[in-house]
C-alpha positions as YAML, in Angstrom:
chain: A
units: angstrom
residues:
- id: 1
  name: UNK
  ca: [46.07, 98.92, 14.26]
- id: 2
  name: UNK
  ca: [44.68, 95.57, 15.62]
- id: 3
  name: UNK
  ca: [48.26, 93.59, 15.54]
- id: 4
  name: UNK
  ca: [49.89, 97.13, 17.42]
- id: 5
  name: UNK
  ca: [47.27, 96.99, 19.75]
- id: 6
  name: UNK
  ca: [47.98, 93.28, 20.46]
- id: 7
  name: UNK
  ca: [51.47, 93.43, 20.64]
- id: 8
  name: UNK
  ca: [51.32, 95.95, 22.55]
- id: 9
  name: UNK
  ca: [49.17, 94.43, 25.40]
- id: 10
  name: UNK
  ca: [51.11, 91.39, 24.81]
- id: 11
  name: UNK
  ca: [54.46, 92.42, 26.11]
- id: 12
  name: UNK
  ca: [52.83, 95.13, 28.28]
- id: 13
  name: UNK
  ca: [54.48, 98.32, 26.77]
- id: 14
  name: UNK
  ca: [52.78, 101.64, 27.17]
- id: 15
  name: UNK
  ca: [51.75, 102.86, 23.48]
- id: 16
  name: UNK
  ca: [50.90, 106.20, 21.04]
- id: 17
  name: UNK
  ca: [48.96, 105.71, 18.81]
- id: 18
  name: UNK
  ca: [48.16, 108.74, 15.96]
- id: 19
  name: UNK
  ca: [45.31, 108.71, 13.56]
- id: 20
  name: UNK
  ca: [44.89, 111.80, 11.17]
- id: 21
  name: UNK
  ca: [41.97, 110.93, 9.03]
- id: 22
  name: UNK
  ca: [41.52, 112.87, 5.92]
- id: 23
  name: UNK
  ca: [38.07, 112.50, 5.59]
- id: 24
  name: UNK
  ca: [36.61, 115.47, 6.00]
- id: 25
  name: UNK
  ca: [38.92, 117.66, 4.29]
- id: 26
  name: UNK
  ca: [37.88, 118.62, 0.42]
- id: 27
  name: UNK
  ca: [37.27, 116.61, -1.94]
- id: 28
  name: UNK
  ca: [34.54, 115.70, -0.24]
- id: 29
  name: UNK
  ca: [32.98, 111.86, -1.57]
- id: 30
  name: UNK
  ca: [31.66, 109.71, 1.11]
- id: 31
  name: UNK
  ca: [30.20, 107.02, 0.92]
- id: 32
  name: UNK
  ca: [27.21, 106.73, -1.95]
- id: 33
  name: UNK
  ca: [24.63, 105.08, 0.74]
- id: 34
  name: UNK
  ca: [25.22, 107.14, 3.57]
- id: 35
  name: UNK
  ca: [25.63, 110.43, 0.99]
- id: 36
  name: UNK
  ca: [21.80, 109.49, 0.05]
- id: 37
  name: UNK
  ca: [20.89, 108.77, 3.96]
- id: 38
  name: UNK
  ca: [21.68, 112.19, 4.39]
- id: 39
  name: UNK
  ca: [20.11, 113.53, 1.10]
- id: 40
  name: UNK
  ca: [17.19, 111.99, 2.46]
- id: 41
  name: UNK
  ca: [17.15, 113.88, 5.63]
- id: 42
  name: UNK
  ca: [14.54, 116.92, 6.53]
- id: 43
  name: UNK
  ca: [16.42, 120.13, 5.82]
- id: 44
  name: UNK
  ca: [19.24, 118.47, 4.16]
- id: 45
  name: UNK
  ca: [21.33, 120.94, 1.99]
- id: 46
  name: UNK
  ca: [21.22, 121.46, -1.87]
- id: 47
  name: UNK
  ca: [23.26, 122.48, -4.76]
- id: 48
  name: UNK
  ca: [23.43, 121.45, -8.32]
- id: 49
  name: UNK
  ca: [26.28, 119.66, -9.37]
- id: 50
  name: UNK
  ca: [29.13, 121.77, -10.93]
- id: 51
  name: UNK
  ca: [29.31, 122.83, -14.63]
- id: 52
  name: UNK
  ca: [31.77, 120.06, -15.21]
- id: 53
  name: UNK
  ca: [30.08, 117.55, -14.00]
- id: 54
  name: UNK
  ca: [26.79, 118.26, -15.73]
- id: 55
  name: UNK
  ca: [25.41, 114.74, -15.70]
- id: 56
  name: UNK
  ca: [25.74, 114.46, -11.88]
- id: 57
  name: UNK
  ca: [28.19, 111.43, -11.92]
- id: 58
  name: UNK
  ca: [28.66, 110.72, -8.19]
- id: 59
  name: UNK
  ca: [32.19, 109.68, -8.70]
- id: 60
  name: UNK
  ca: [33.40, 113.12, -10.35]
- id: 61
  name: UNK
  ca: [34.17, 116.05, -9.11]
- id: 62
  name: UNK
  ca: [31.40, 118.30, -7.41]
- id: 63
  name: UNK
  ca: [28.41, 116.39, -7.98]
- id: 64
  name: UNK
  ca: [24.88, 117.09, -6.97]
- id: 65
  name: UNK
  ca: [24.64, 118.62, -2.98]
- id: 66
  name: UNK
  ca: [28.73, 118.84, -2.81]
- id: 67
  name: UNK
  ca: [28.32, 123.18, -2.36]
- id: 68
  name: UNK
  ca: [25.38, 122.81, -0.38]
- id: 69
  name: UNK
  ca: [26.43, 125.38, 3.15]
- id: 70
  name: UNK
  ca: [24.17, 123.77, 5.73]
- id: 71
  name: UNK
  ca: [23.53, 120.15, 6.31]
- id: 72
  name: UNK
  ca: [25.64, 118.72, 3.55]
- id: 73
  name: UNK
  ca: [25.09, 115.86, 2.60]
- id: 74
  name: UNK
  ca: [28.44, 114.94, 1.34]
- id: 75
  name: UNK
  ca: [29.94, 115.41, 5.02]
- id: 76
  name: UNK
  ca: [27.60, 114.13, 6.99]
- id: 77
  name: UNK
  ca: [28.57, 111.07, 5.31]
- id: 78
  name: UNK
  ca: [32.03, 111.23, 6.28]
- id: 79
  name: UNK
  ca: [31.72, 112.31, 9.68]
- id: 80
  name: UNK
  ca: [29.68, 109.42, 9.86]
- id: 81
  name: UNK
  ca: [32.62, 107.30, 8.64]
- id: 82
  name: UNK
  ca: [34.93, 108.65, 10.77]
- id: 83
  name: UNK
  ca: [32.50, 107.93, 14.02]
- id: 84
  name: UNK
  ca: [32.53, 103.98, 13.01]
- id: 85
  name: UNK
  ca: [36.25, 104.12, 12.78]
- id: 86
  name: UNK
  ca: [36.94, 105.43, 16.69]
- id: 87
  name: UNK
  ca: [34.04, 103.26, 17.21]
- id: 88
  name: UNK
  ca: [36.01, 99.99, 15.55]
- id: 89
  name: UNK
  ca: [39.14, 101.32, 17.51]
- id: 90
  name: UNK
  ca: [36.84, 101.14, 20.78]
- id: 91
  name: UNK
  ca: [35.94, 98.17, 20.16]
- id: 92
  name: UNK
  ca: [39.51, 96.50, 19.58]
- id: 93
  name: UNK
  ca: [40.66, 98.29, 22.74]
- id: 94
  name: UNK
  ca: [37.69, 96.50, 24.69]
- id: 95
  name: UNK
  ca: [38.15, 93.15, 23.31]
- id: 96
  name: UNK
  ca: [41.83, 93.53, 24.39]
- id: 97
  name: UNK
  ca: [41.28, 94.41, 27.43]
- id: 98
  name: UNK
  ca: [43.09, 97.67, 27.16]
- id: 99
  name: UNK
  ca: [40.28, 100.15, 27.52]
- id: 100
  name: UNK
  ca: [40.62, 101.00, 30.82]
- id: 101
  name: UNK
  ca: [44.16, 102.26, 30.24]
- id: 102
  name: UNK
  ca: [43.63, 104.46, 27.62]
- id: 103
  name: UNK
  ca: [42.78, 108.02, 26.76]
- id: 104
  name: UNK
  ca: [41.29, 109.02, 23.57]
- id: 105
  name: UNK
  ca: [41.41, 112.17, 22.35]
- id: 106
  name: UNK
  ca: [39.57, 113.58, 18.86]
- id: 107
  name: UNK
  ca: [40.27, 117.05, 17.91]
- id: 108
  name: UNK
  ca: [40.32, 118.49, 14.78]
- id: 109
  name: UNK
  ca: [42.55, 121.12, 13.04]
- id: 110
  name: UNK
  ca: [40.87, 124.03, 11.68]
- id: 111
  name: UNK
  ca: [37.36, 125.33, 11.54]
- id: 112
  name: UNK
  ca: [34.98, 124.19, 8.61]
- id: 113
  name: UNK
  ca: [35.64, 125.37, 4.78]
- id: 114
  name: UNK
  ca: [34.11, 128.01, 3.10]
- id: 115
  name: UNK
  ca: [32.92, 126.19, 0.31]
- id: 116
  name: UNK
  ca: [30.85, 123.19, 2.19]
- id: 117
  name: UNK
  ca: [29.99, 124.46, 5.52]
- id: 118
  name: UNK
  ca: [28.87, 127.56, 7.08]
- id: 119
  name: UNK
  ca: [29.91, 128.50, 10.53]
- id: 120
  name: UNK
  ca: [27.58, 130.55, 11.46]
- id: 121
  name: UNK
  ca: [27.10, 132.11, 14.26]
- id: 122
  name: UNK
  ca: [30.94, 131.96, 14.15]
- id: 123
  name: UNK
  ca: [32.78, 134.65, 12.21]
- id: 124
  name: UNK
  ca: [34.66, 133.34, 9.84]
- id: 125
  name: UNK
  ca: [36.24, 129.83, 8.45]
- id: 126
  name: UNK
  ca: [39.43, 128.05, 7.66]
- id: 127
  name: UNK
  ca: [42.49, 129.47, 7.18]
- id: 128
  name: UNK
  ca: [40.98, 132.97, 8.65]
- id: 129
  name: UNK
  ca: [42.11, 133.86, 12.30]
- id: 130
  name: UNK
  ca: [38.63, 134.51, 13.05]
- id: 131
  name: UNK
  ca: [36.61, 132.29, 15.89]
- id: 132
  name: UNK
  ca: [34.99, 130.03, 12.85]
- id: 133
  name: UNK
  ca: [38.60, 129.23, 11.49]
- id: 134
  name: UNK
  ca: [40.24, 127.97, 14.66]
- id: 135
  name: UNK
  ca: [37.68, 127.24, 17.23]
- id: 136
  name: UNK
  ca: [37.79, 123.42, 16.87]
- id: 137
  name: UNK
  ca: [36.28, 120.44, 19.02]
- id: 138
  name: UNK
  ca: [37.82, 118.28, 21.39]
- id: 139
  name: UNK
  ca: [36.55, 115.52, 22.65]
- id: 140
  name: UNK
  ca: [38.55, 113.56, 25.60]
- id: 141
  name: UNK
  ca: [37.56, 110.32, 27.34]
- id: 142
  name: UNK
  ca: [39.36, 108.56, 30.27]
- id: 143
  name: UNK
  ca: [37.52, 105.26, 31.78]
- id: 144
  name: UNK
  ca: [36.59, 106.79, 35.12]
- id: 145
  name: UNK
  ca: [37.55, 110.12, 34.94]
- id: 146
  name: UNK
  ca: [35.76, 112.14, 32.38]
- id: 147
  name: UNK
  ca: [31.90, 112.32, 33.38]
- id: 148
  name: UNK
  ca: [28.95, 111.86, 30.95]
- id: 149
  name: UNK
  ca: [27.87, 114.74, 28.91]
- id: 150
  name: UNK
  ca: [30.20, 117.18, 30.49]
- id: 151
  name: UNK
  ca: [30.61, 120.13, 28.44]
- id: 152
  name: UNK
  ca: [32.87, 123.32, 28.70]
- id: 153
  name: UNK
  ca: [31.91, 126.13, 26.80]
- id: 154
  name: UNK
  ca: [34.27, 128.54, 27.34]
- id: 155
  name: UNK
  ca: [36.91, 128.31, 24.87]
- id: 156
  name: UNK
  ca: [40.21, 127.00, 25.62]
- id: 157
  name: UNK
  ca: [43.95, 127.60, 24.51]
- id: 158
  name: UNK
  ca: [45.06, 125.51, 21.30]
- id: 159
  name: UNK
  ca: [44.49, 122.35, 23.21]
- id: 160
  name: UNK
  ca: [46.60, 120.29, 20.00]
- id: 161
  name: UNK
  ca: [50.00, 122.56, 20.65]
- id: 162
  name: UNK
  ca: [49.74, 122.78, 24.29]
- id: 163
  name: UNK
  ca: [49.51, 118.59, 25.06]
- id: 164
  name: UNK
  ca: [52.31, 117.79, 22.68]
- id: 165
  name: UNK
  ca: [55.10, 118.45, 24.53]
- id: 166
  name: UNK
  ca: [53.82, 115.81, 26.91]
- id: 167
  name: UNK
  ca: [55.47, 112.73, 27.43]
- id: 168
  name: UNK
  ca: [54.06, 112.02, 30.28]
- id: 169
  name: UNK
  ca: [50.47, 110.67, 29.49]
- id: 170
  name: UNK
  ca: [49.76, 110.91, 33.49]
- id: 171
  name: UNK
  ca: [50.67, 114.35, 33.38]
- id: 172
  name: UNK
  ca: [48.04, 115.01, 30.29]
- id: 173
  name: UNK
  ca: [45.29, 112.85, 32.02]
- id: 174
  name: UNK
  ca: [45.72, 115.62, 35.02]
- id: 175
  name: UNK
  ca: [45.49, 118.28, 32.88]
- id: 176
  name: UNK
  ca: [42.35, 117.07, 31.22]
- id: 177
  name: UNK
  ca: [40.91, 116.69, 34.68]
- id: 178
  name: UNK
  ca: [41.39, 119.95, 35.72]
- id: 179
  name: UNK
  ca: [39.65, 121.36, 32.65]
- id: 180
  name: UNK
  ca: [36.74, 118.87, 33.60]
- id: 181
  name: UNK
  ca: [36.36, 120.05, 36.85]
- id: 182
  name: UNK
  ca: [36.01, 123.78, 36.16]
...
């Protein structure tokens, strides 16, 4: 990622850049310190690791916490992961200089699984055409554009399907905006 972004700010070419992380998708296994963090937190959620994993081996399948519905442990870890990776991609894009010109978006896919999550008050969860299976964030940020702490709580149409048609990234930015402004 660093040596695209470089190159890219080096011969001044506009640039896409796609990052699907897997993180959060079962198995779940972040990472042991931040896992106990987050075990260590008031209210975080329990379970008892799985029948096969009887001596509660982190690095197996289903250990201790892994089922818990609310505050689990296990993702809070890697959604923790994930936020220091777009952080580290921030980061690079500052030192480059290339912030200003850029527009991050972070979306997800589907709504939260069944086994580790609950989505309450949603109805509900992955794979199920109910609200808690598809109603997904999205997150956009454009230097100067997108105000602080703005948040639209109506939903909105499958935001992933409707900007990728766009090749344009103007055109995108000024449909963002819009959405911002409502």
């Amino acid at each position: 990622m660093k040596r695209l972004l470089t190159l890219s700010r080096e011969i001044r070419i506009s640039h896409f850049f796609y990052l699907s992380h897997y993180a959060v998708h079962t198995m779940l296994h972040g990472k042991k310190a931040l896992v106990e963090k987050y075990r260590n937190k008031p209210g975080a959620g329990k379970s008892n690791p799985s029948d096969n994993n009887p001596e509660d081996d982190f690095y197996k399948k289903w250990p201790r916490d892994y089922f818990s519905k609310q505050n689990n442990p296990h993702l809070a870890a890697q959604l923790e992961t994930i936020d220091e990776g777009v952080g580290m991609i921030r980061e690079q894009l500052e030192k480059l200089g290339l912030s200003e010109d850029t527009l991050i978006i972070f979306t997800s896919d589907n709504g939260g699984e069944l086994r580790v999550t609950d989505n309450a008050p949603l109805r509900g969860v992955k794979s199920e055409l109910y609200e808690g299976g598809i109603r997904e964030p999205f997150l956009a940020f454009i230097p100067g554009v997108t105000p602080s702490n703005k948040v639209i709580d109506t939903p909105q149409q499958r935001i992933m399907i409707s900007i990728q048609p766009y090749v344009n990234l103007q055109v995108l930015i000024k449909k963002i905006t819009r959405m911002l402004m409502v």
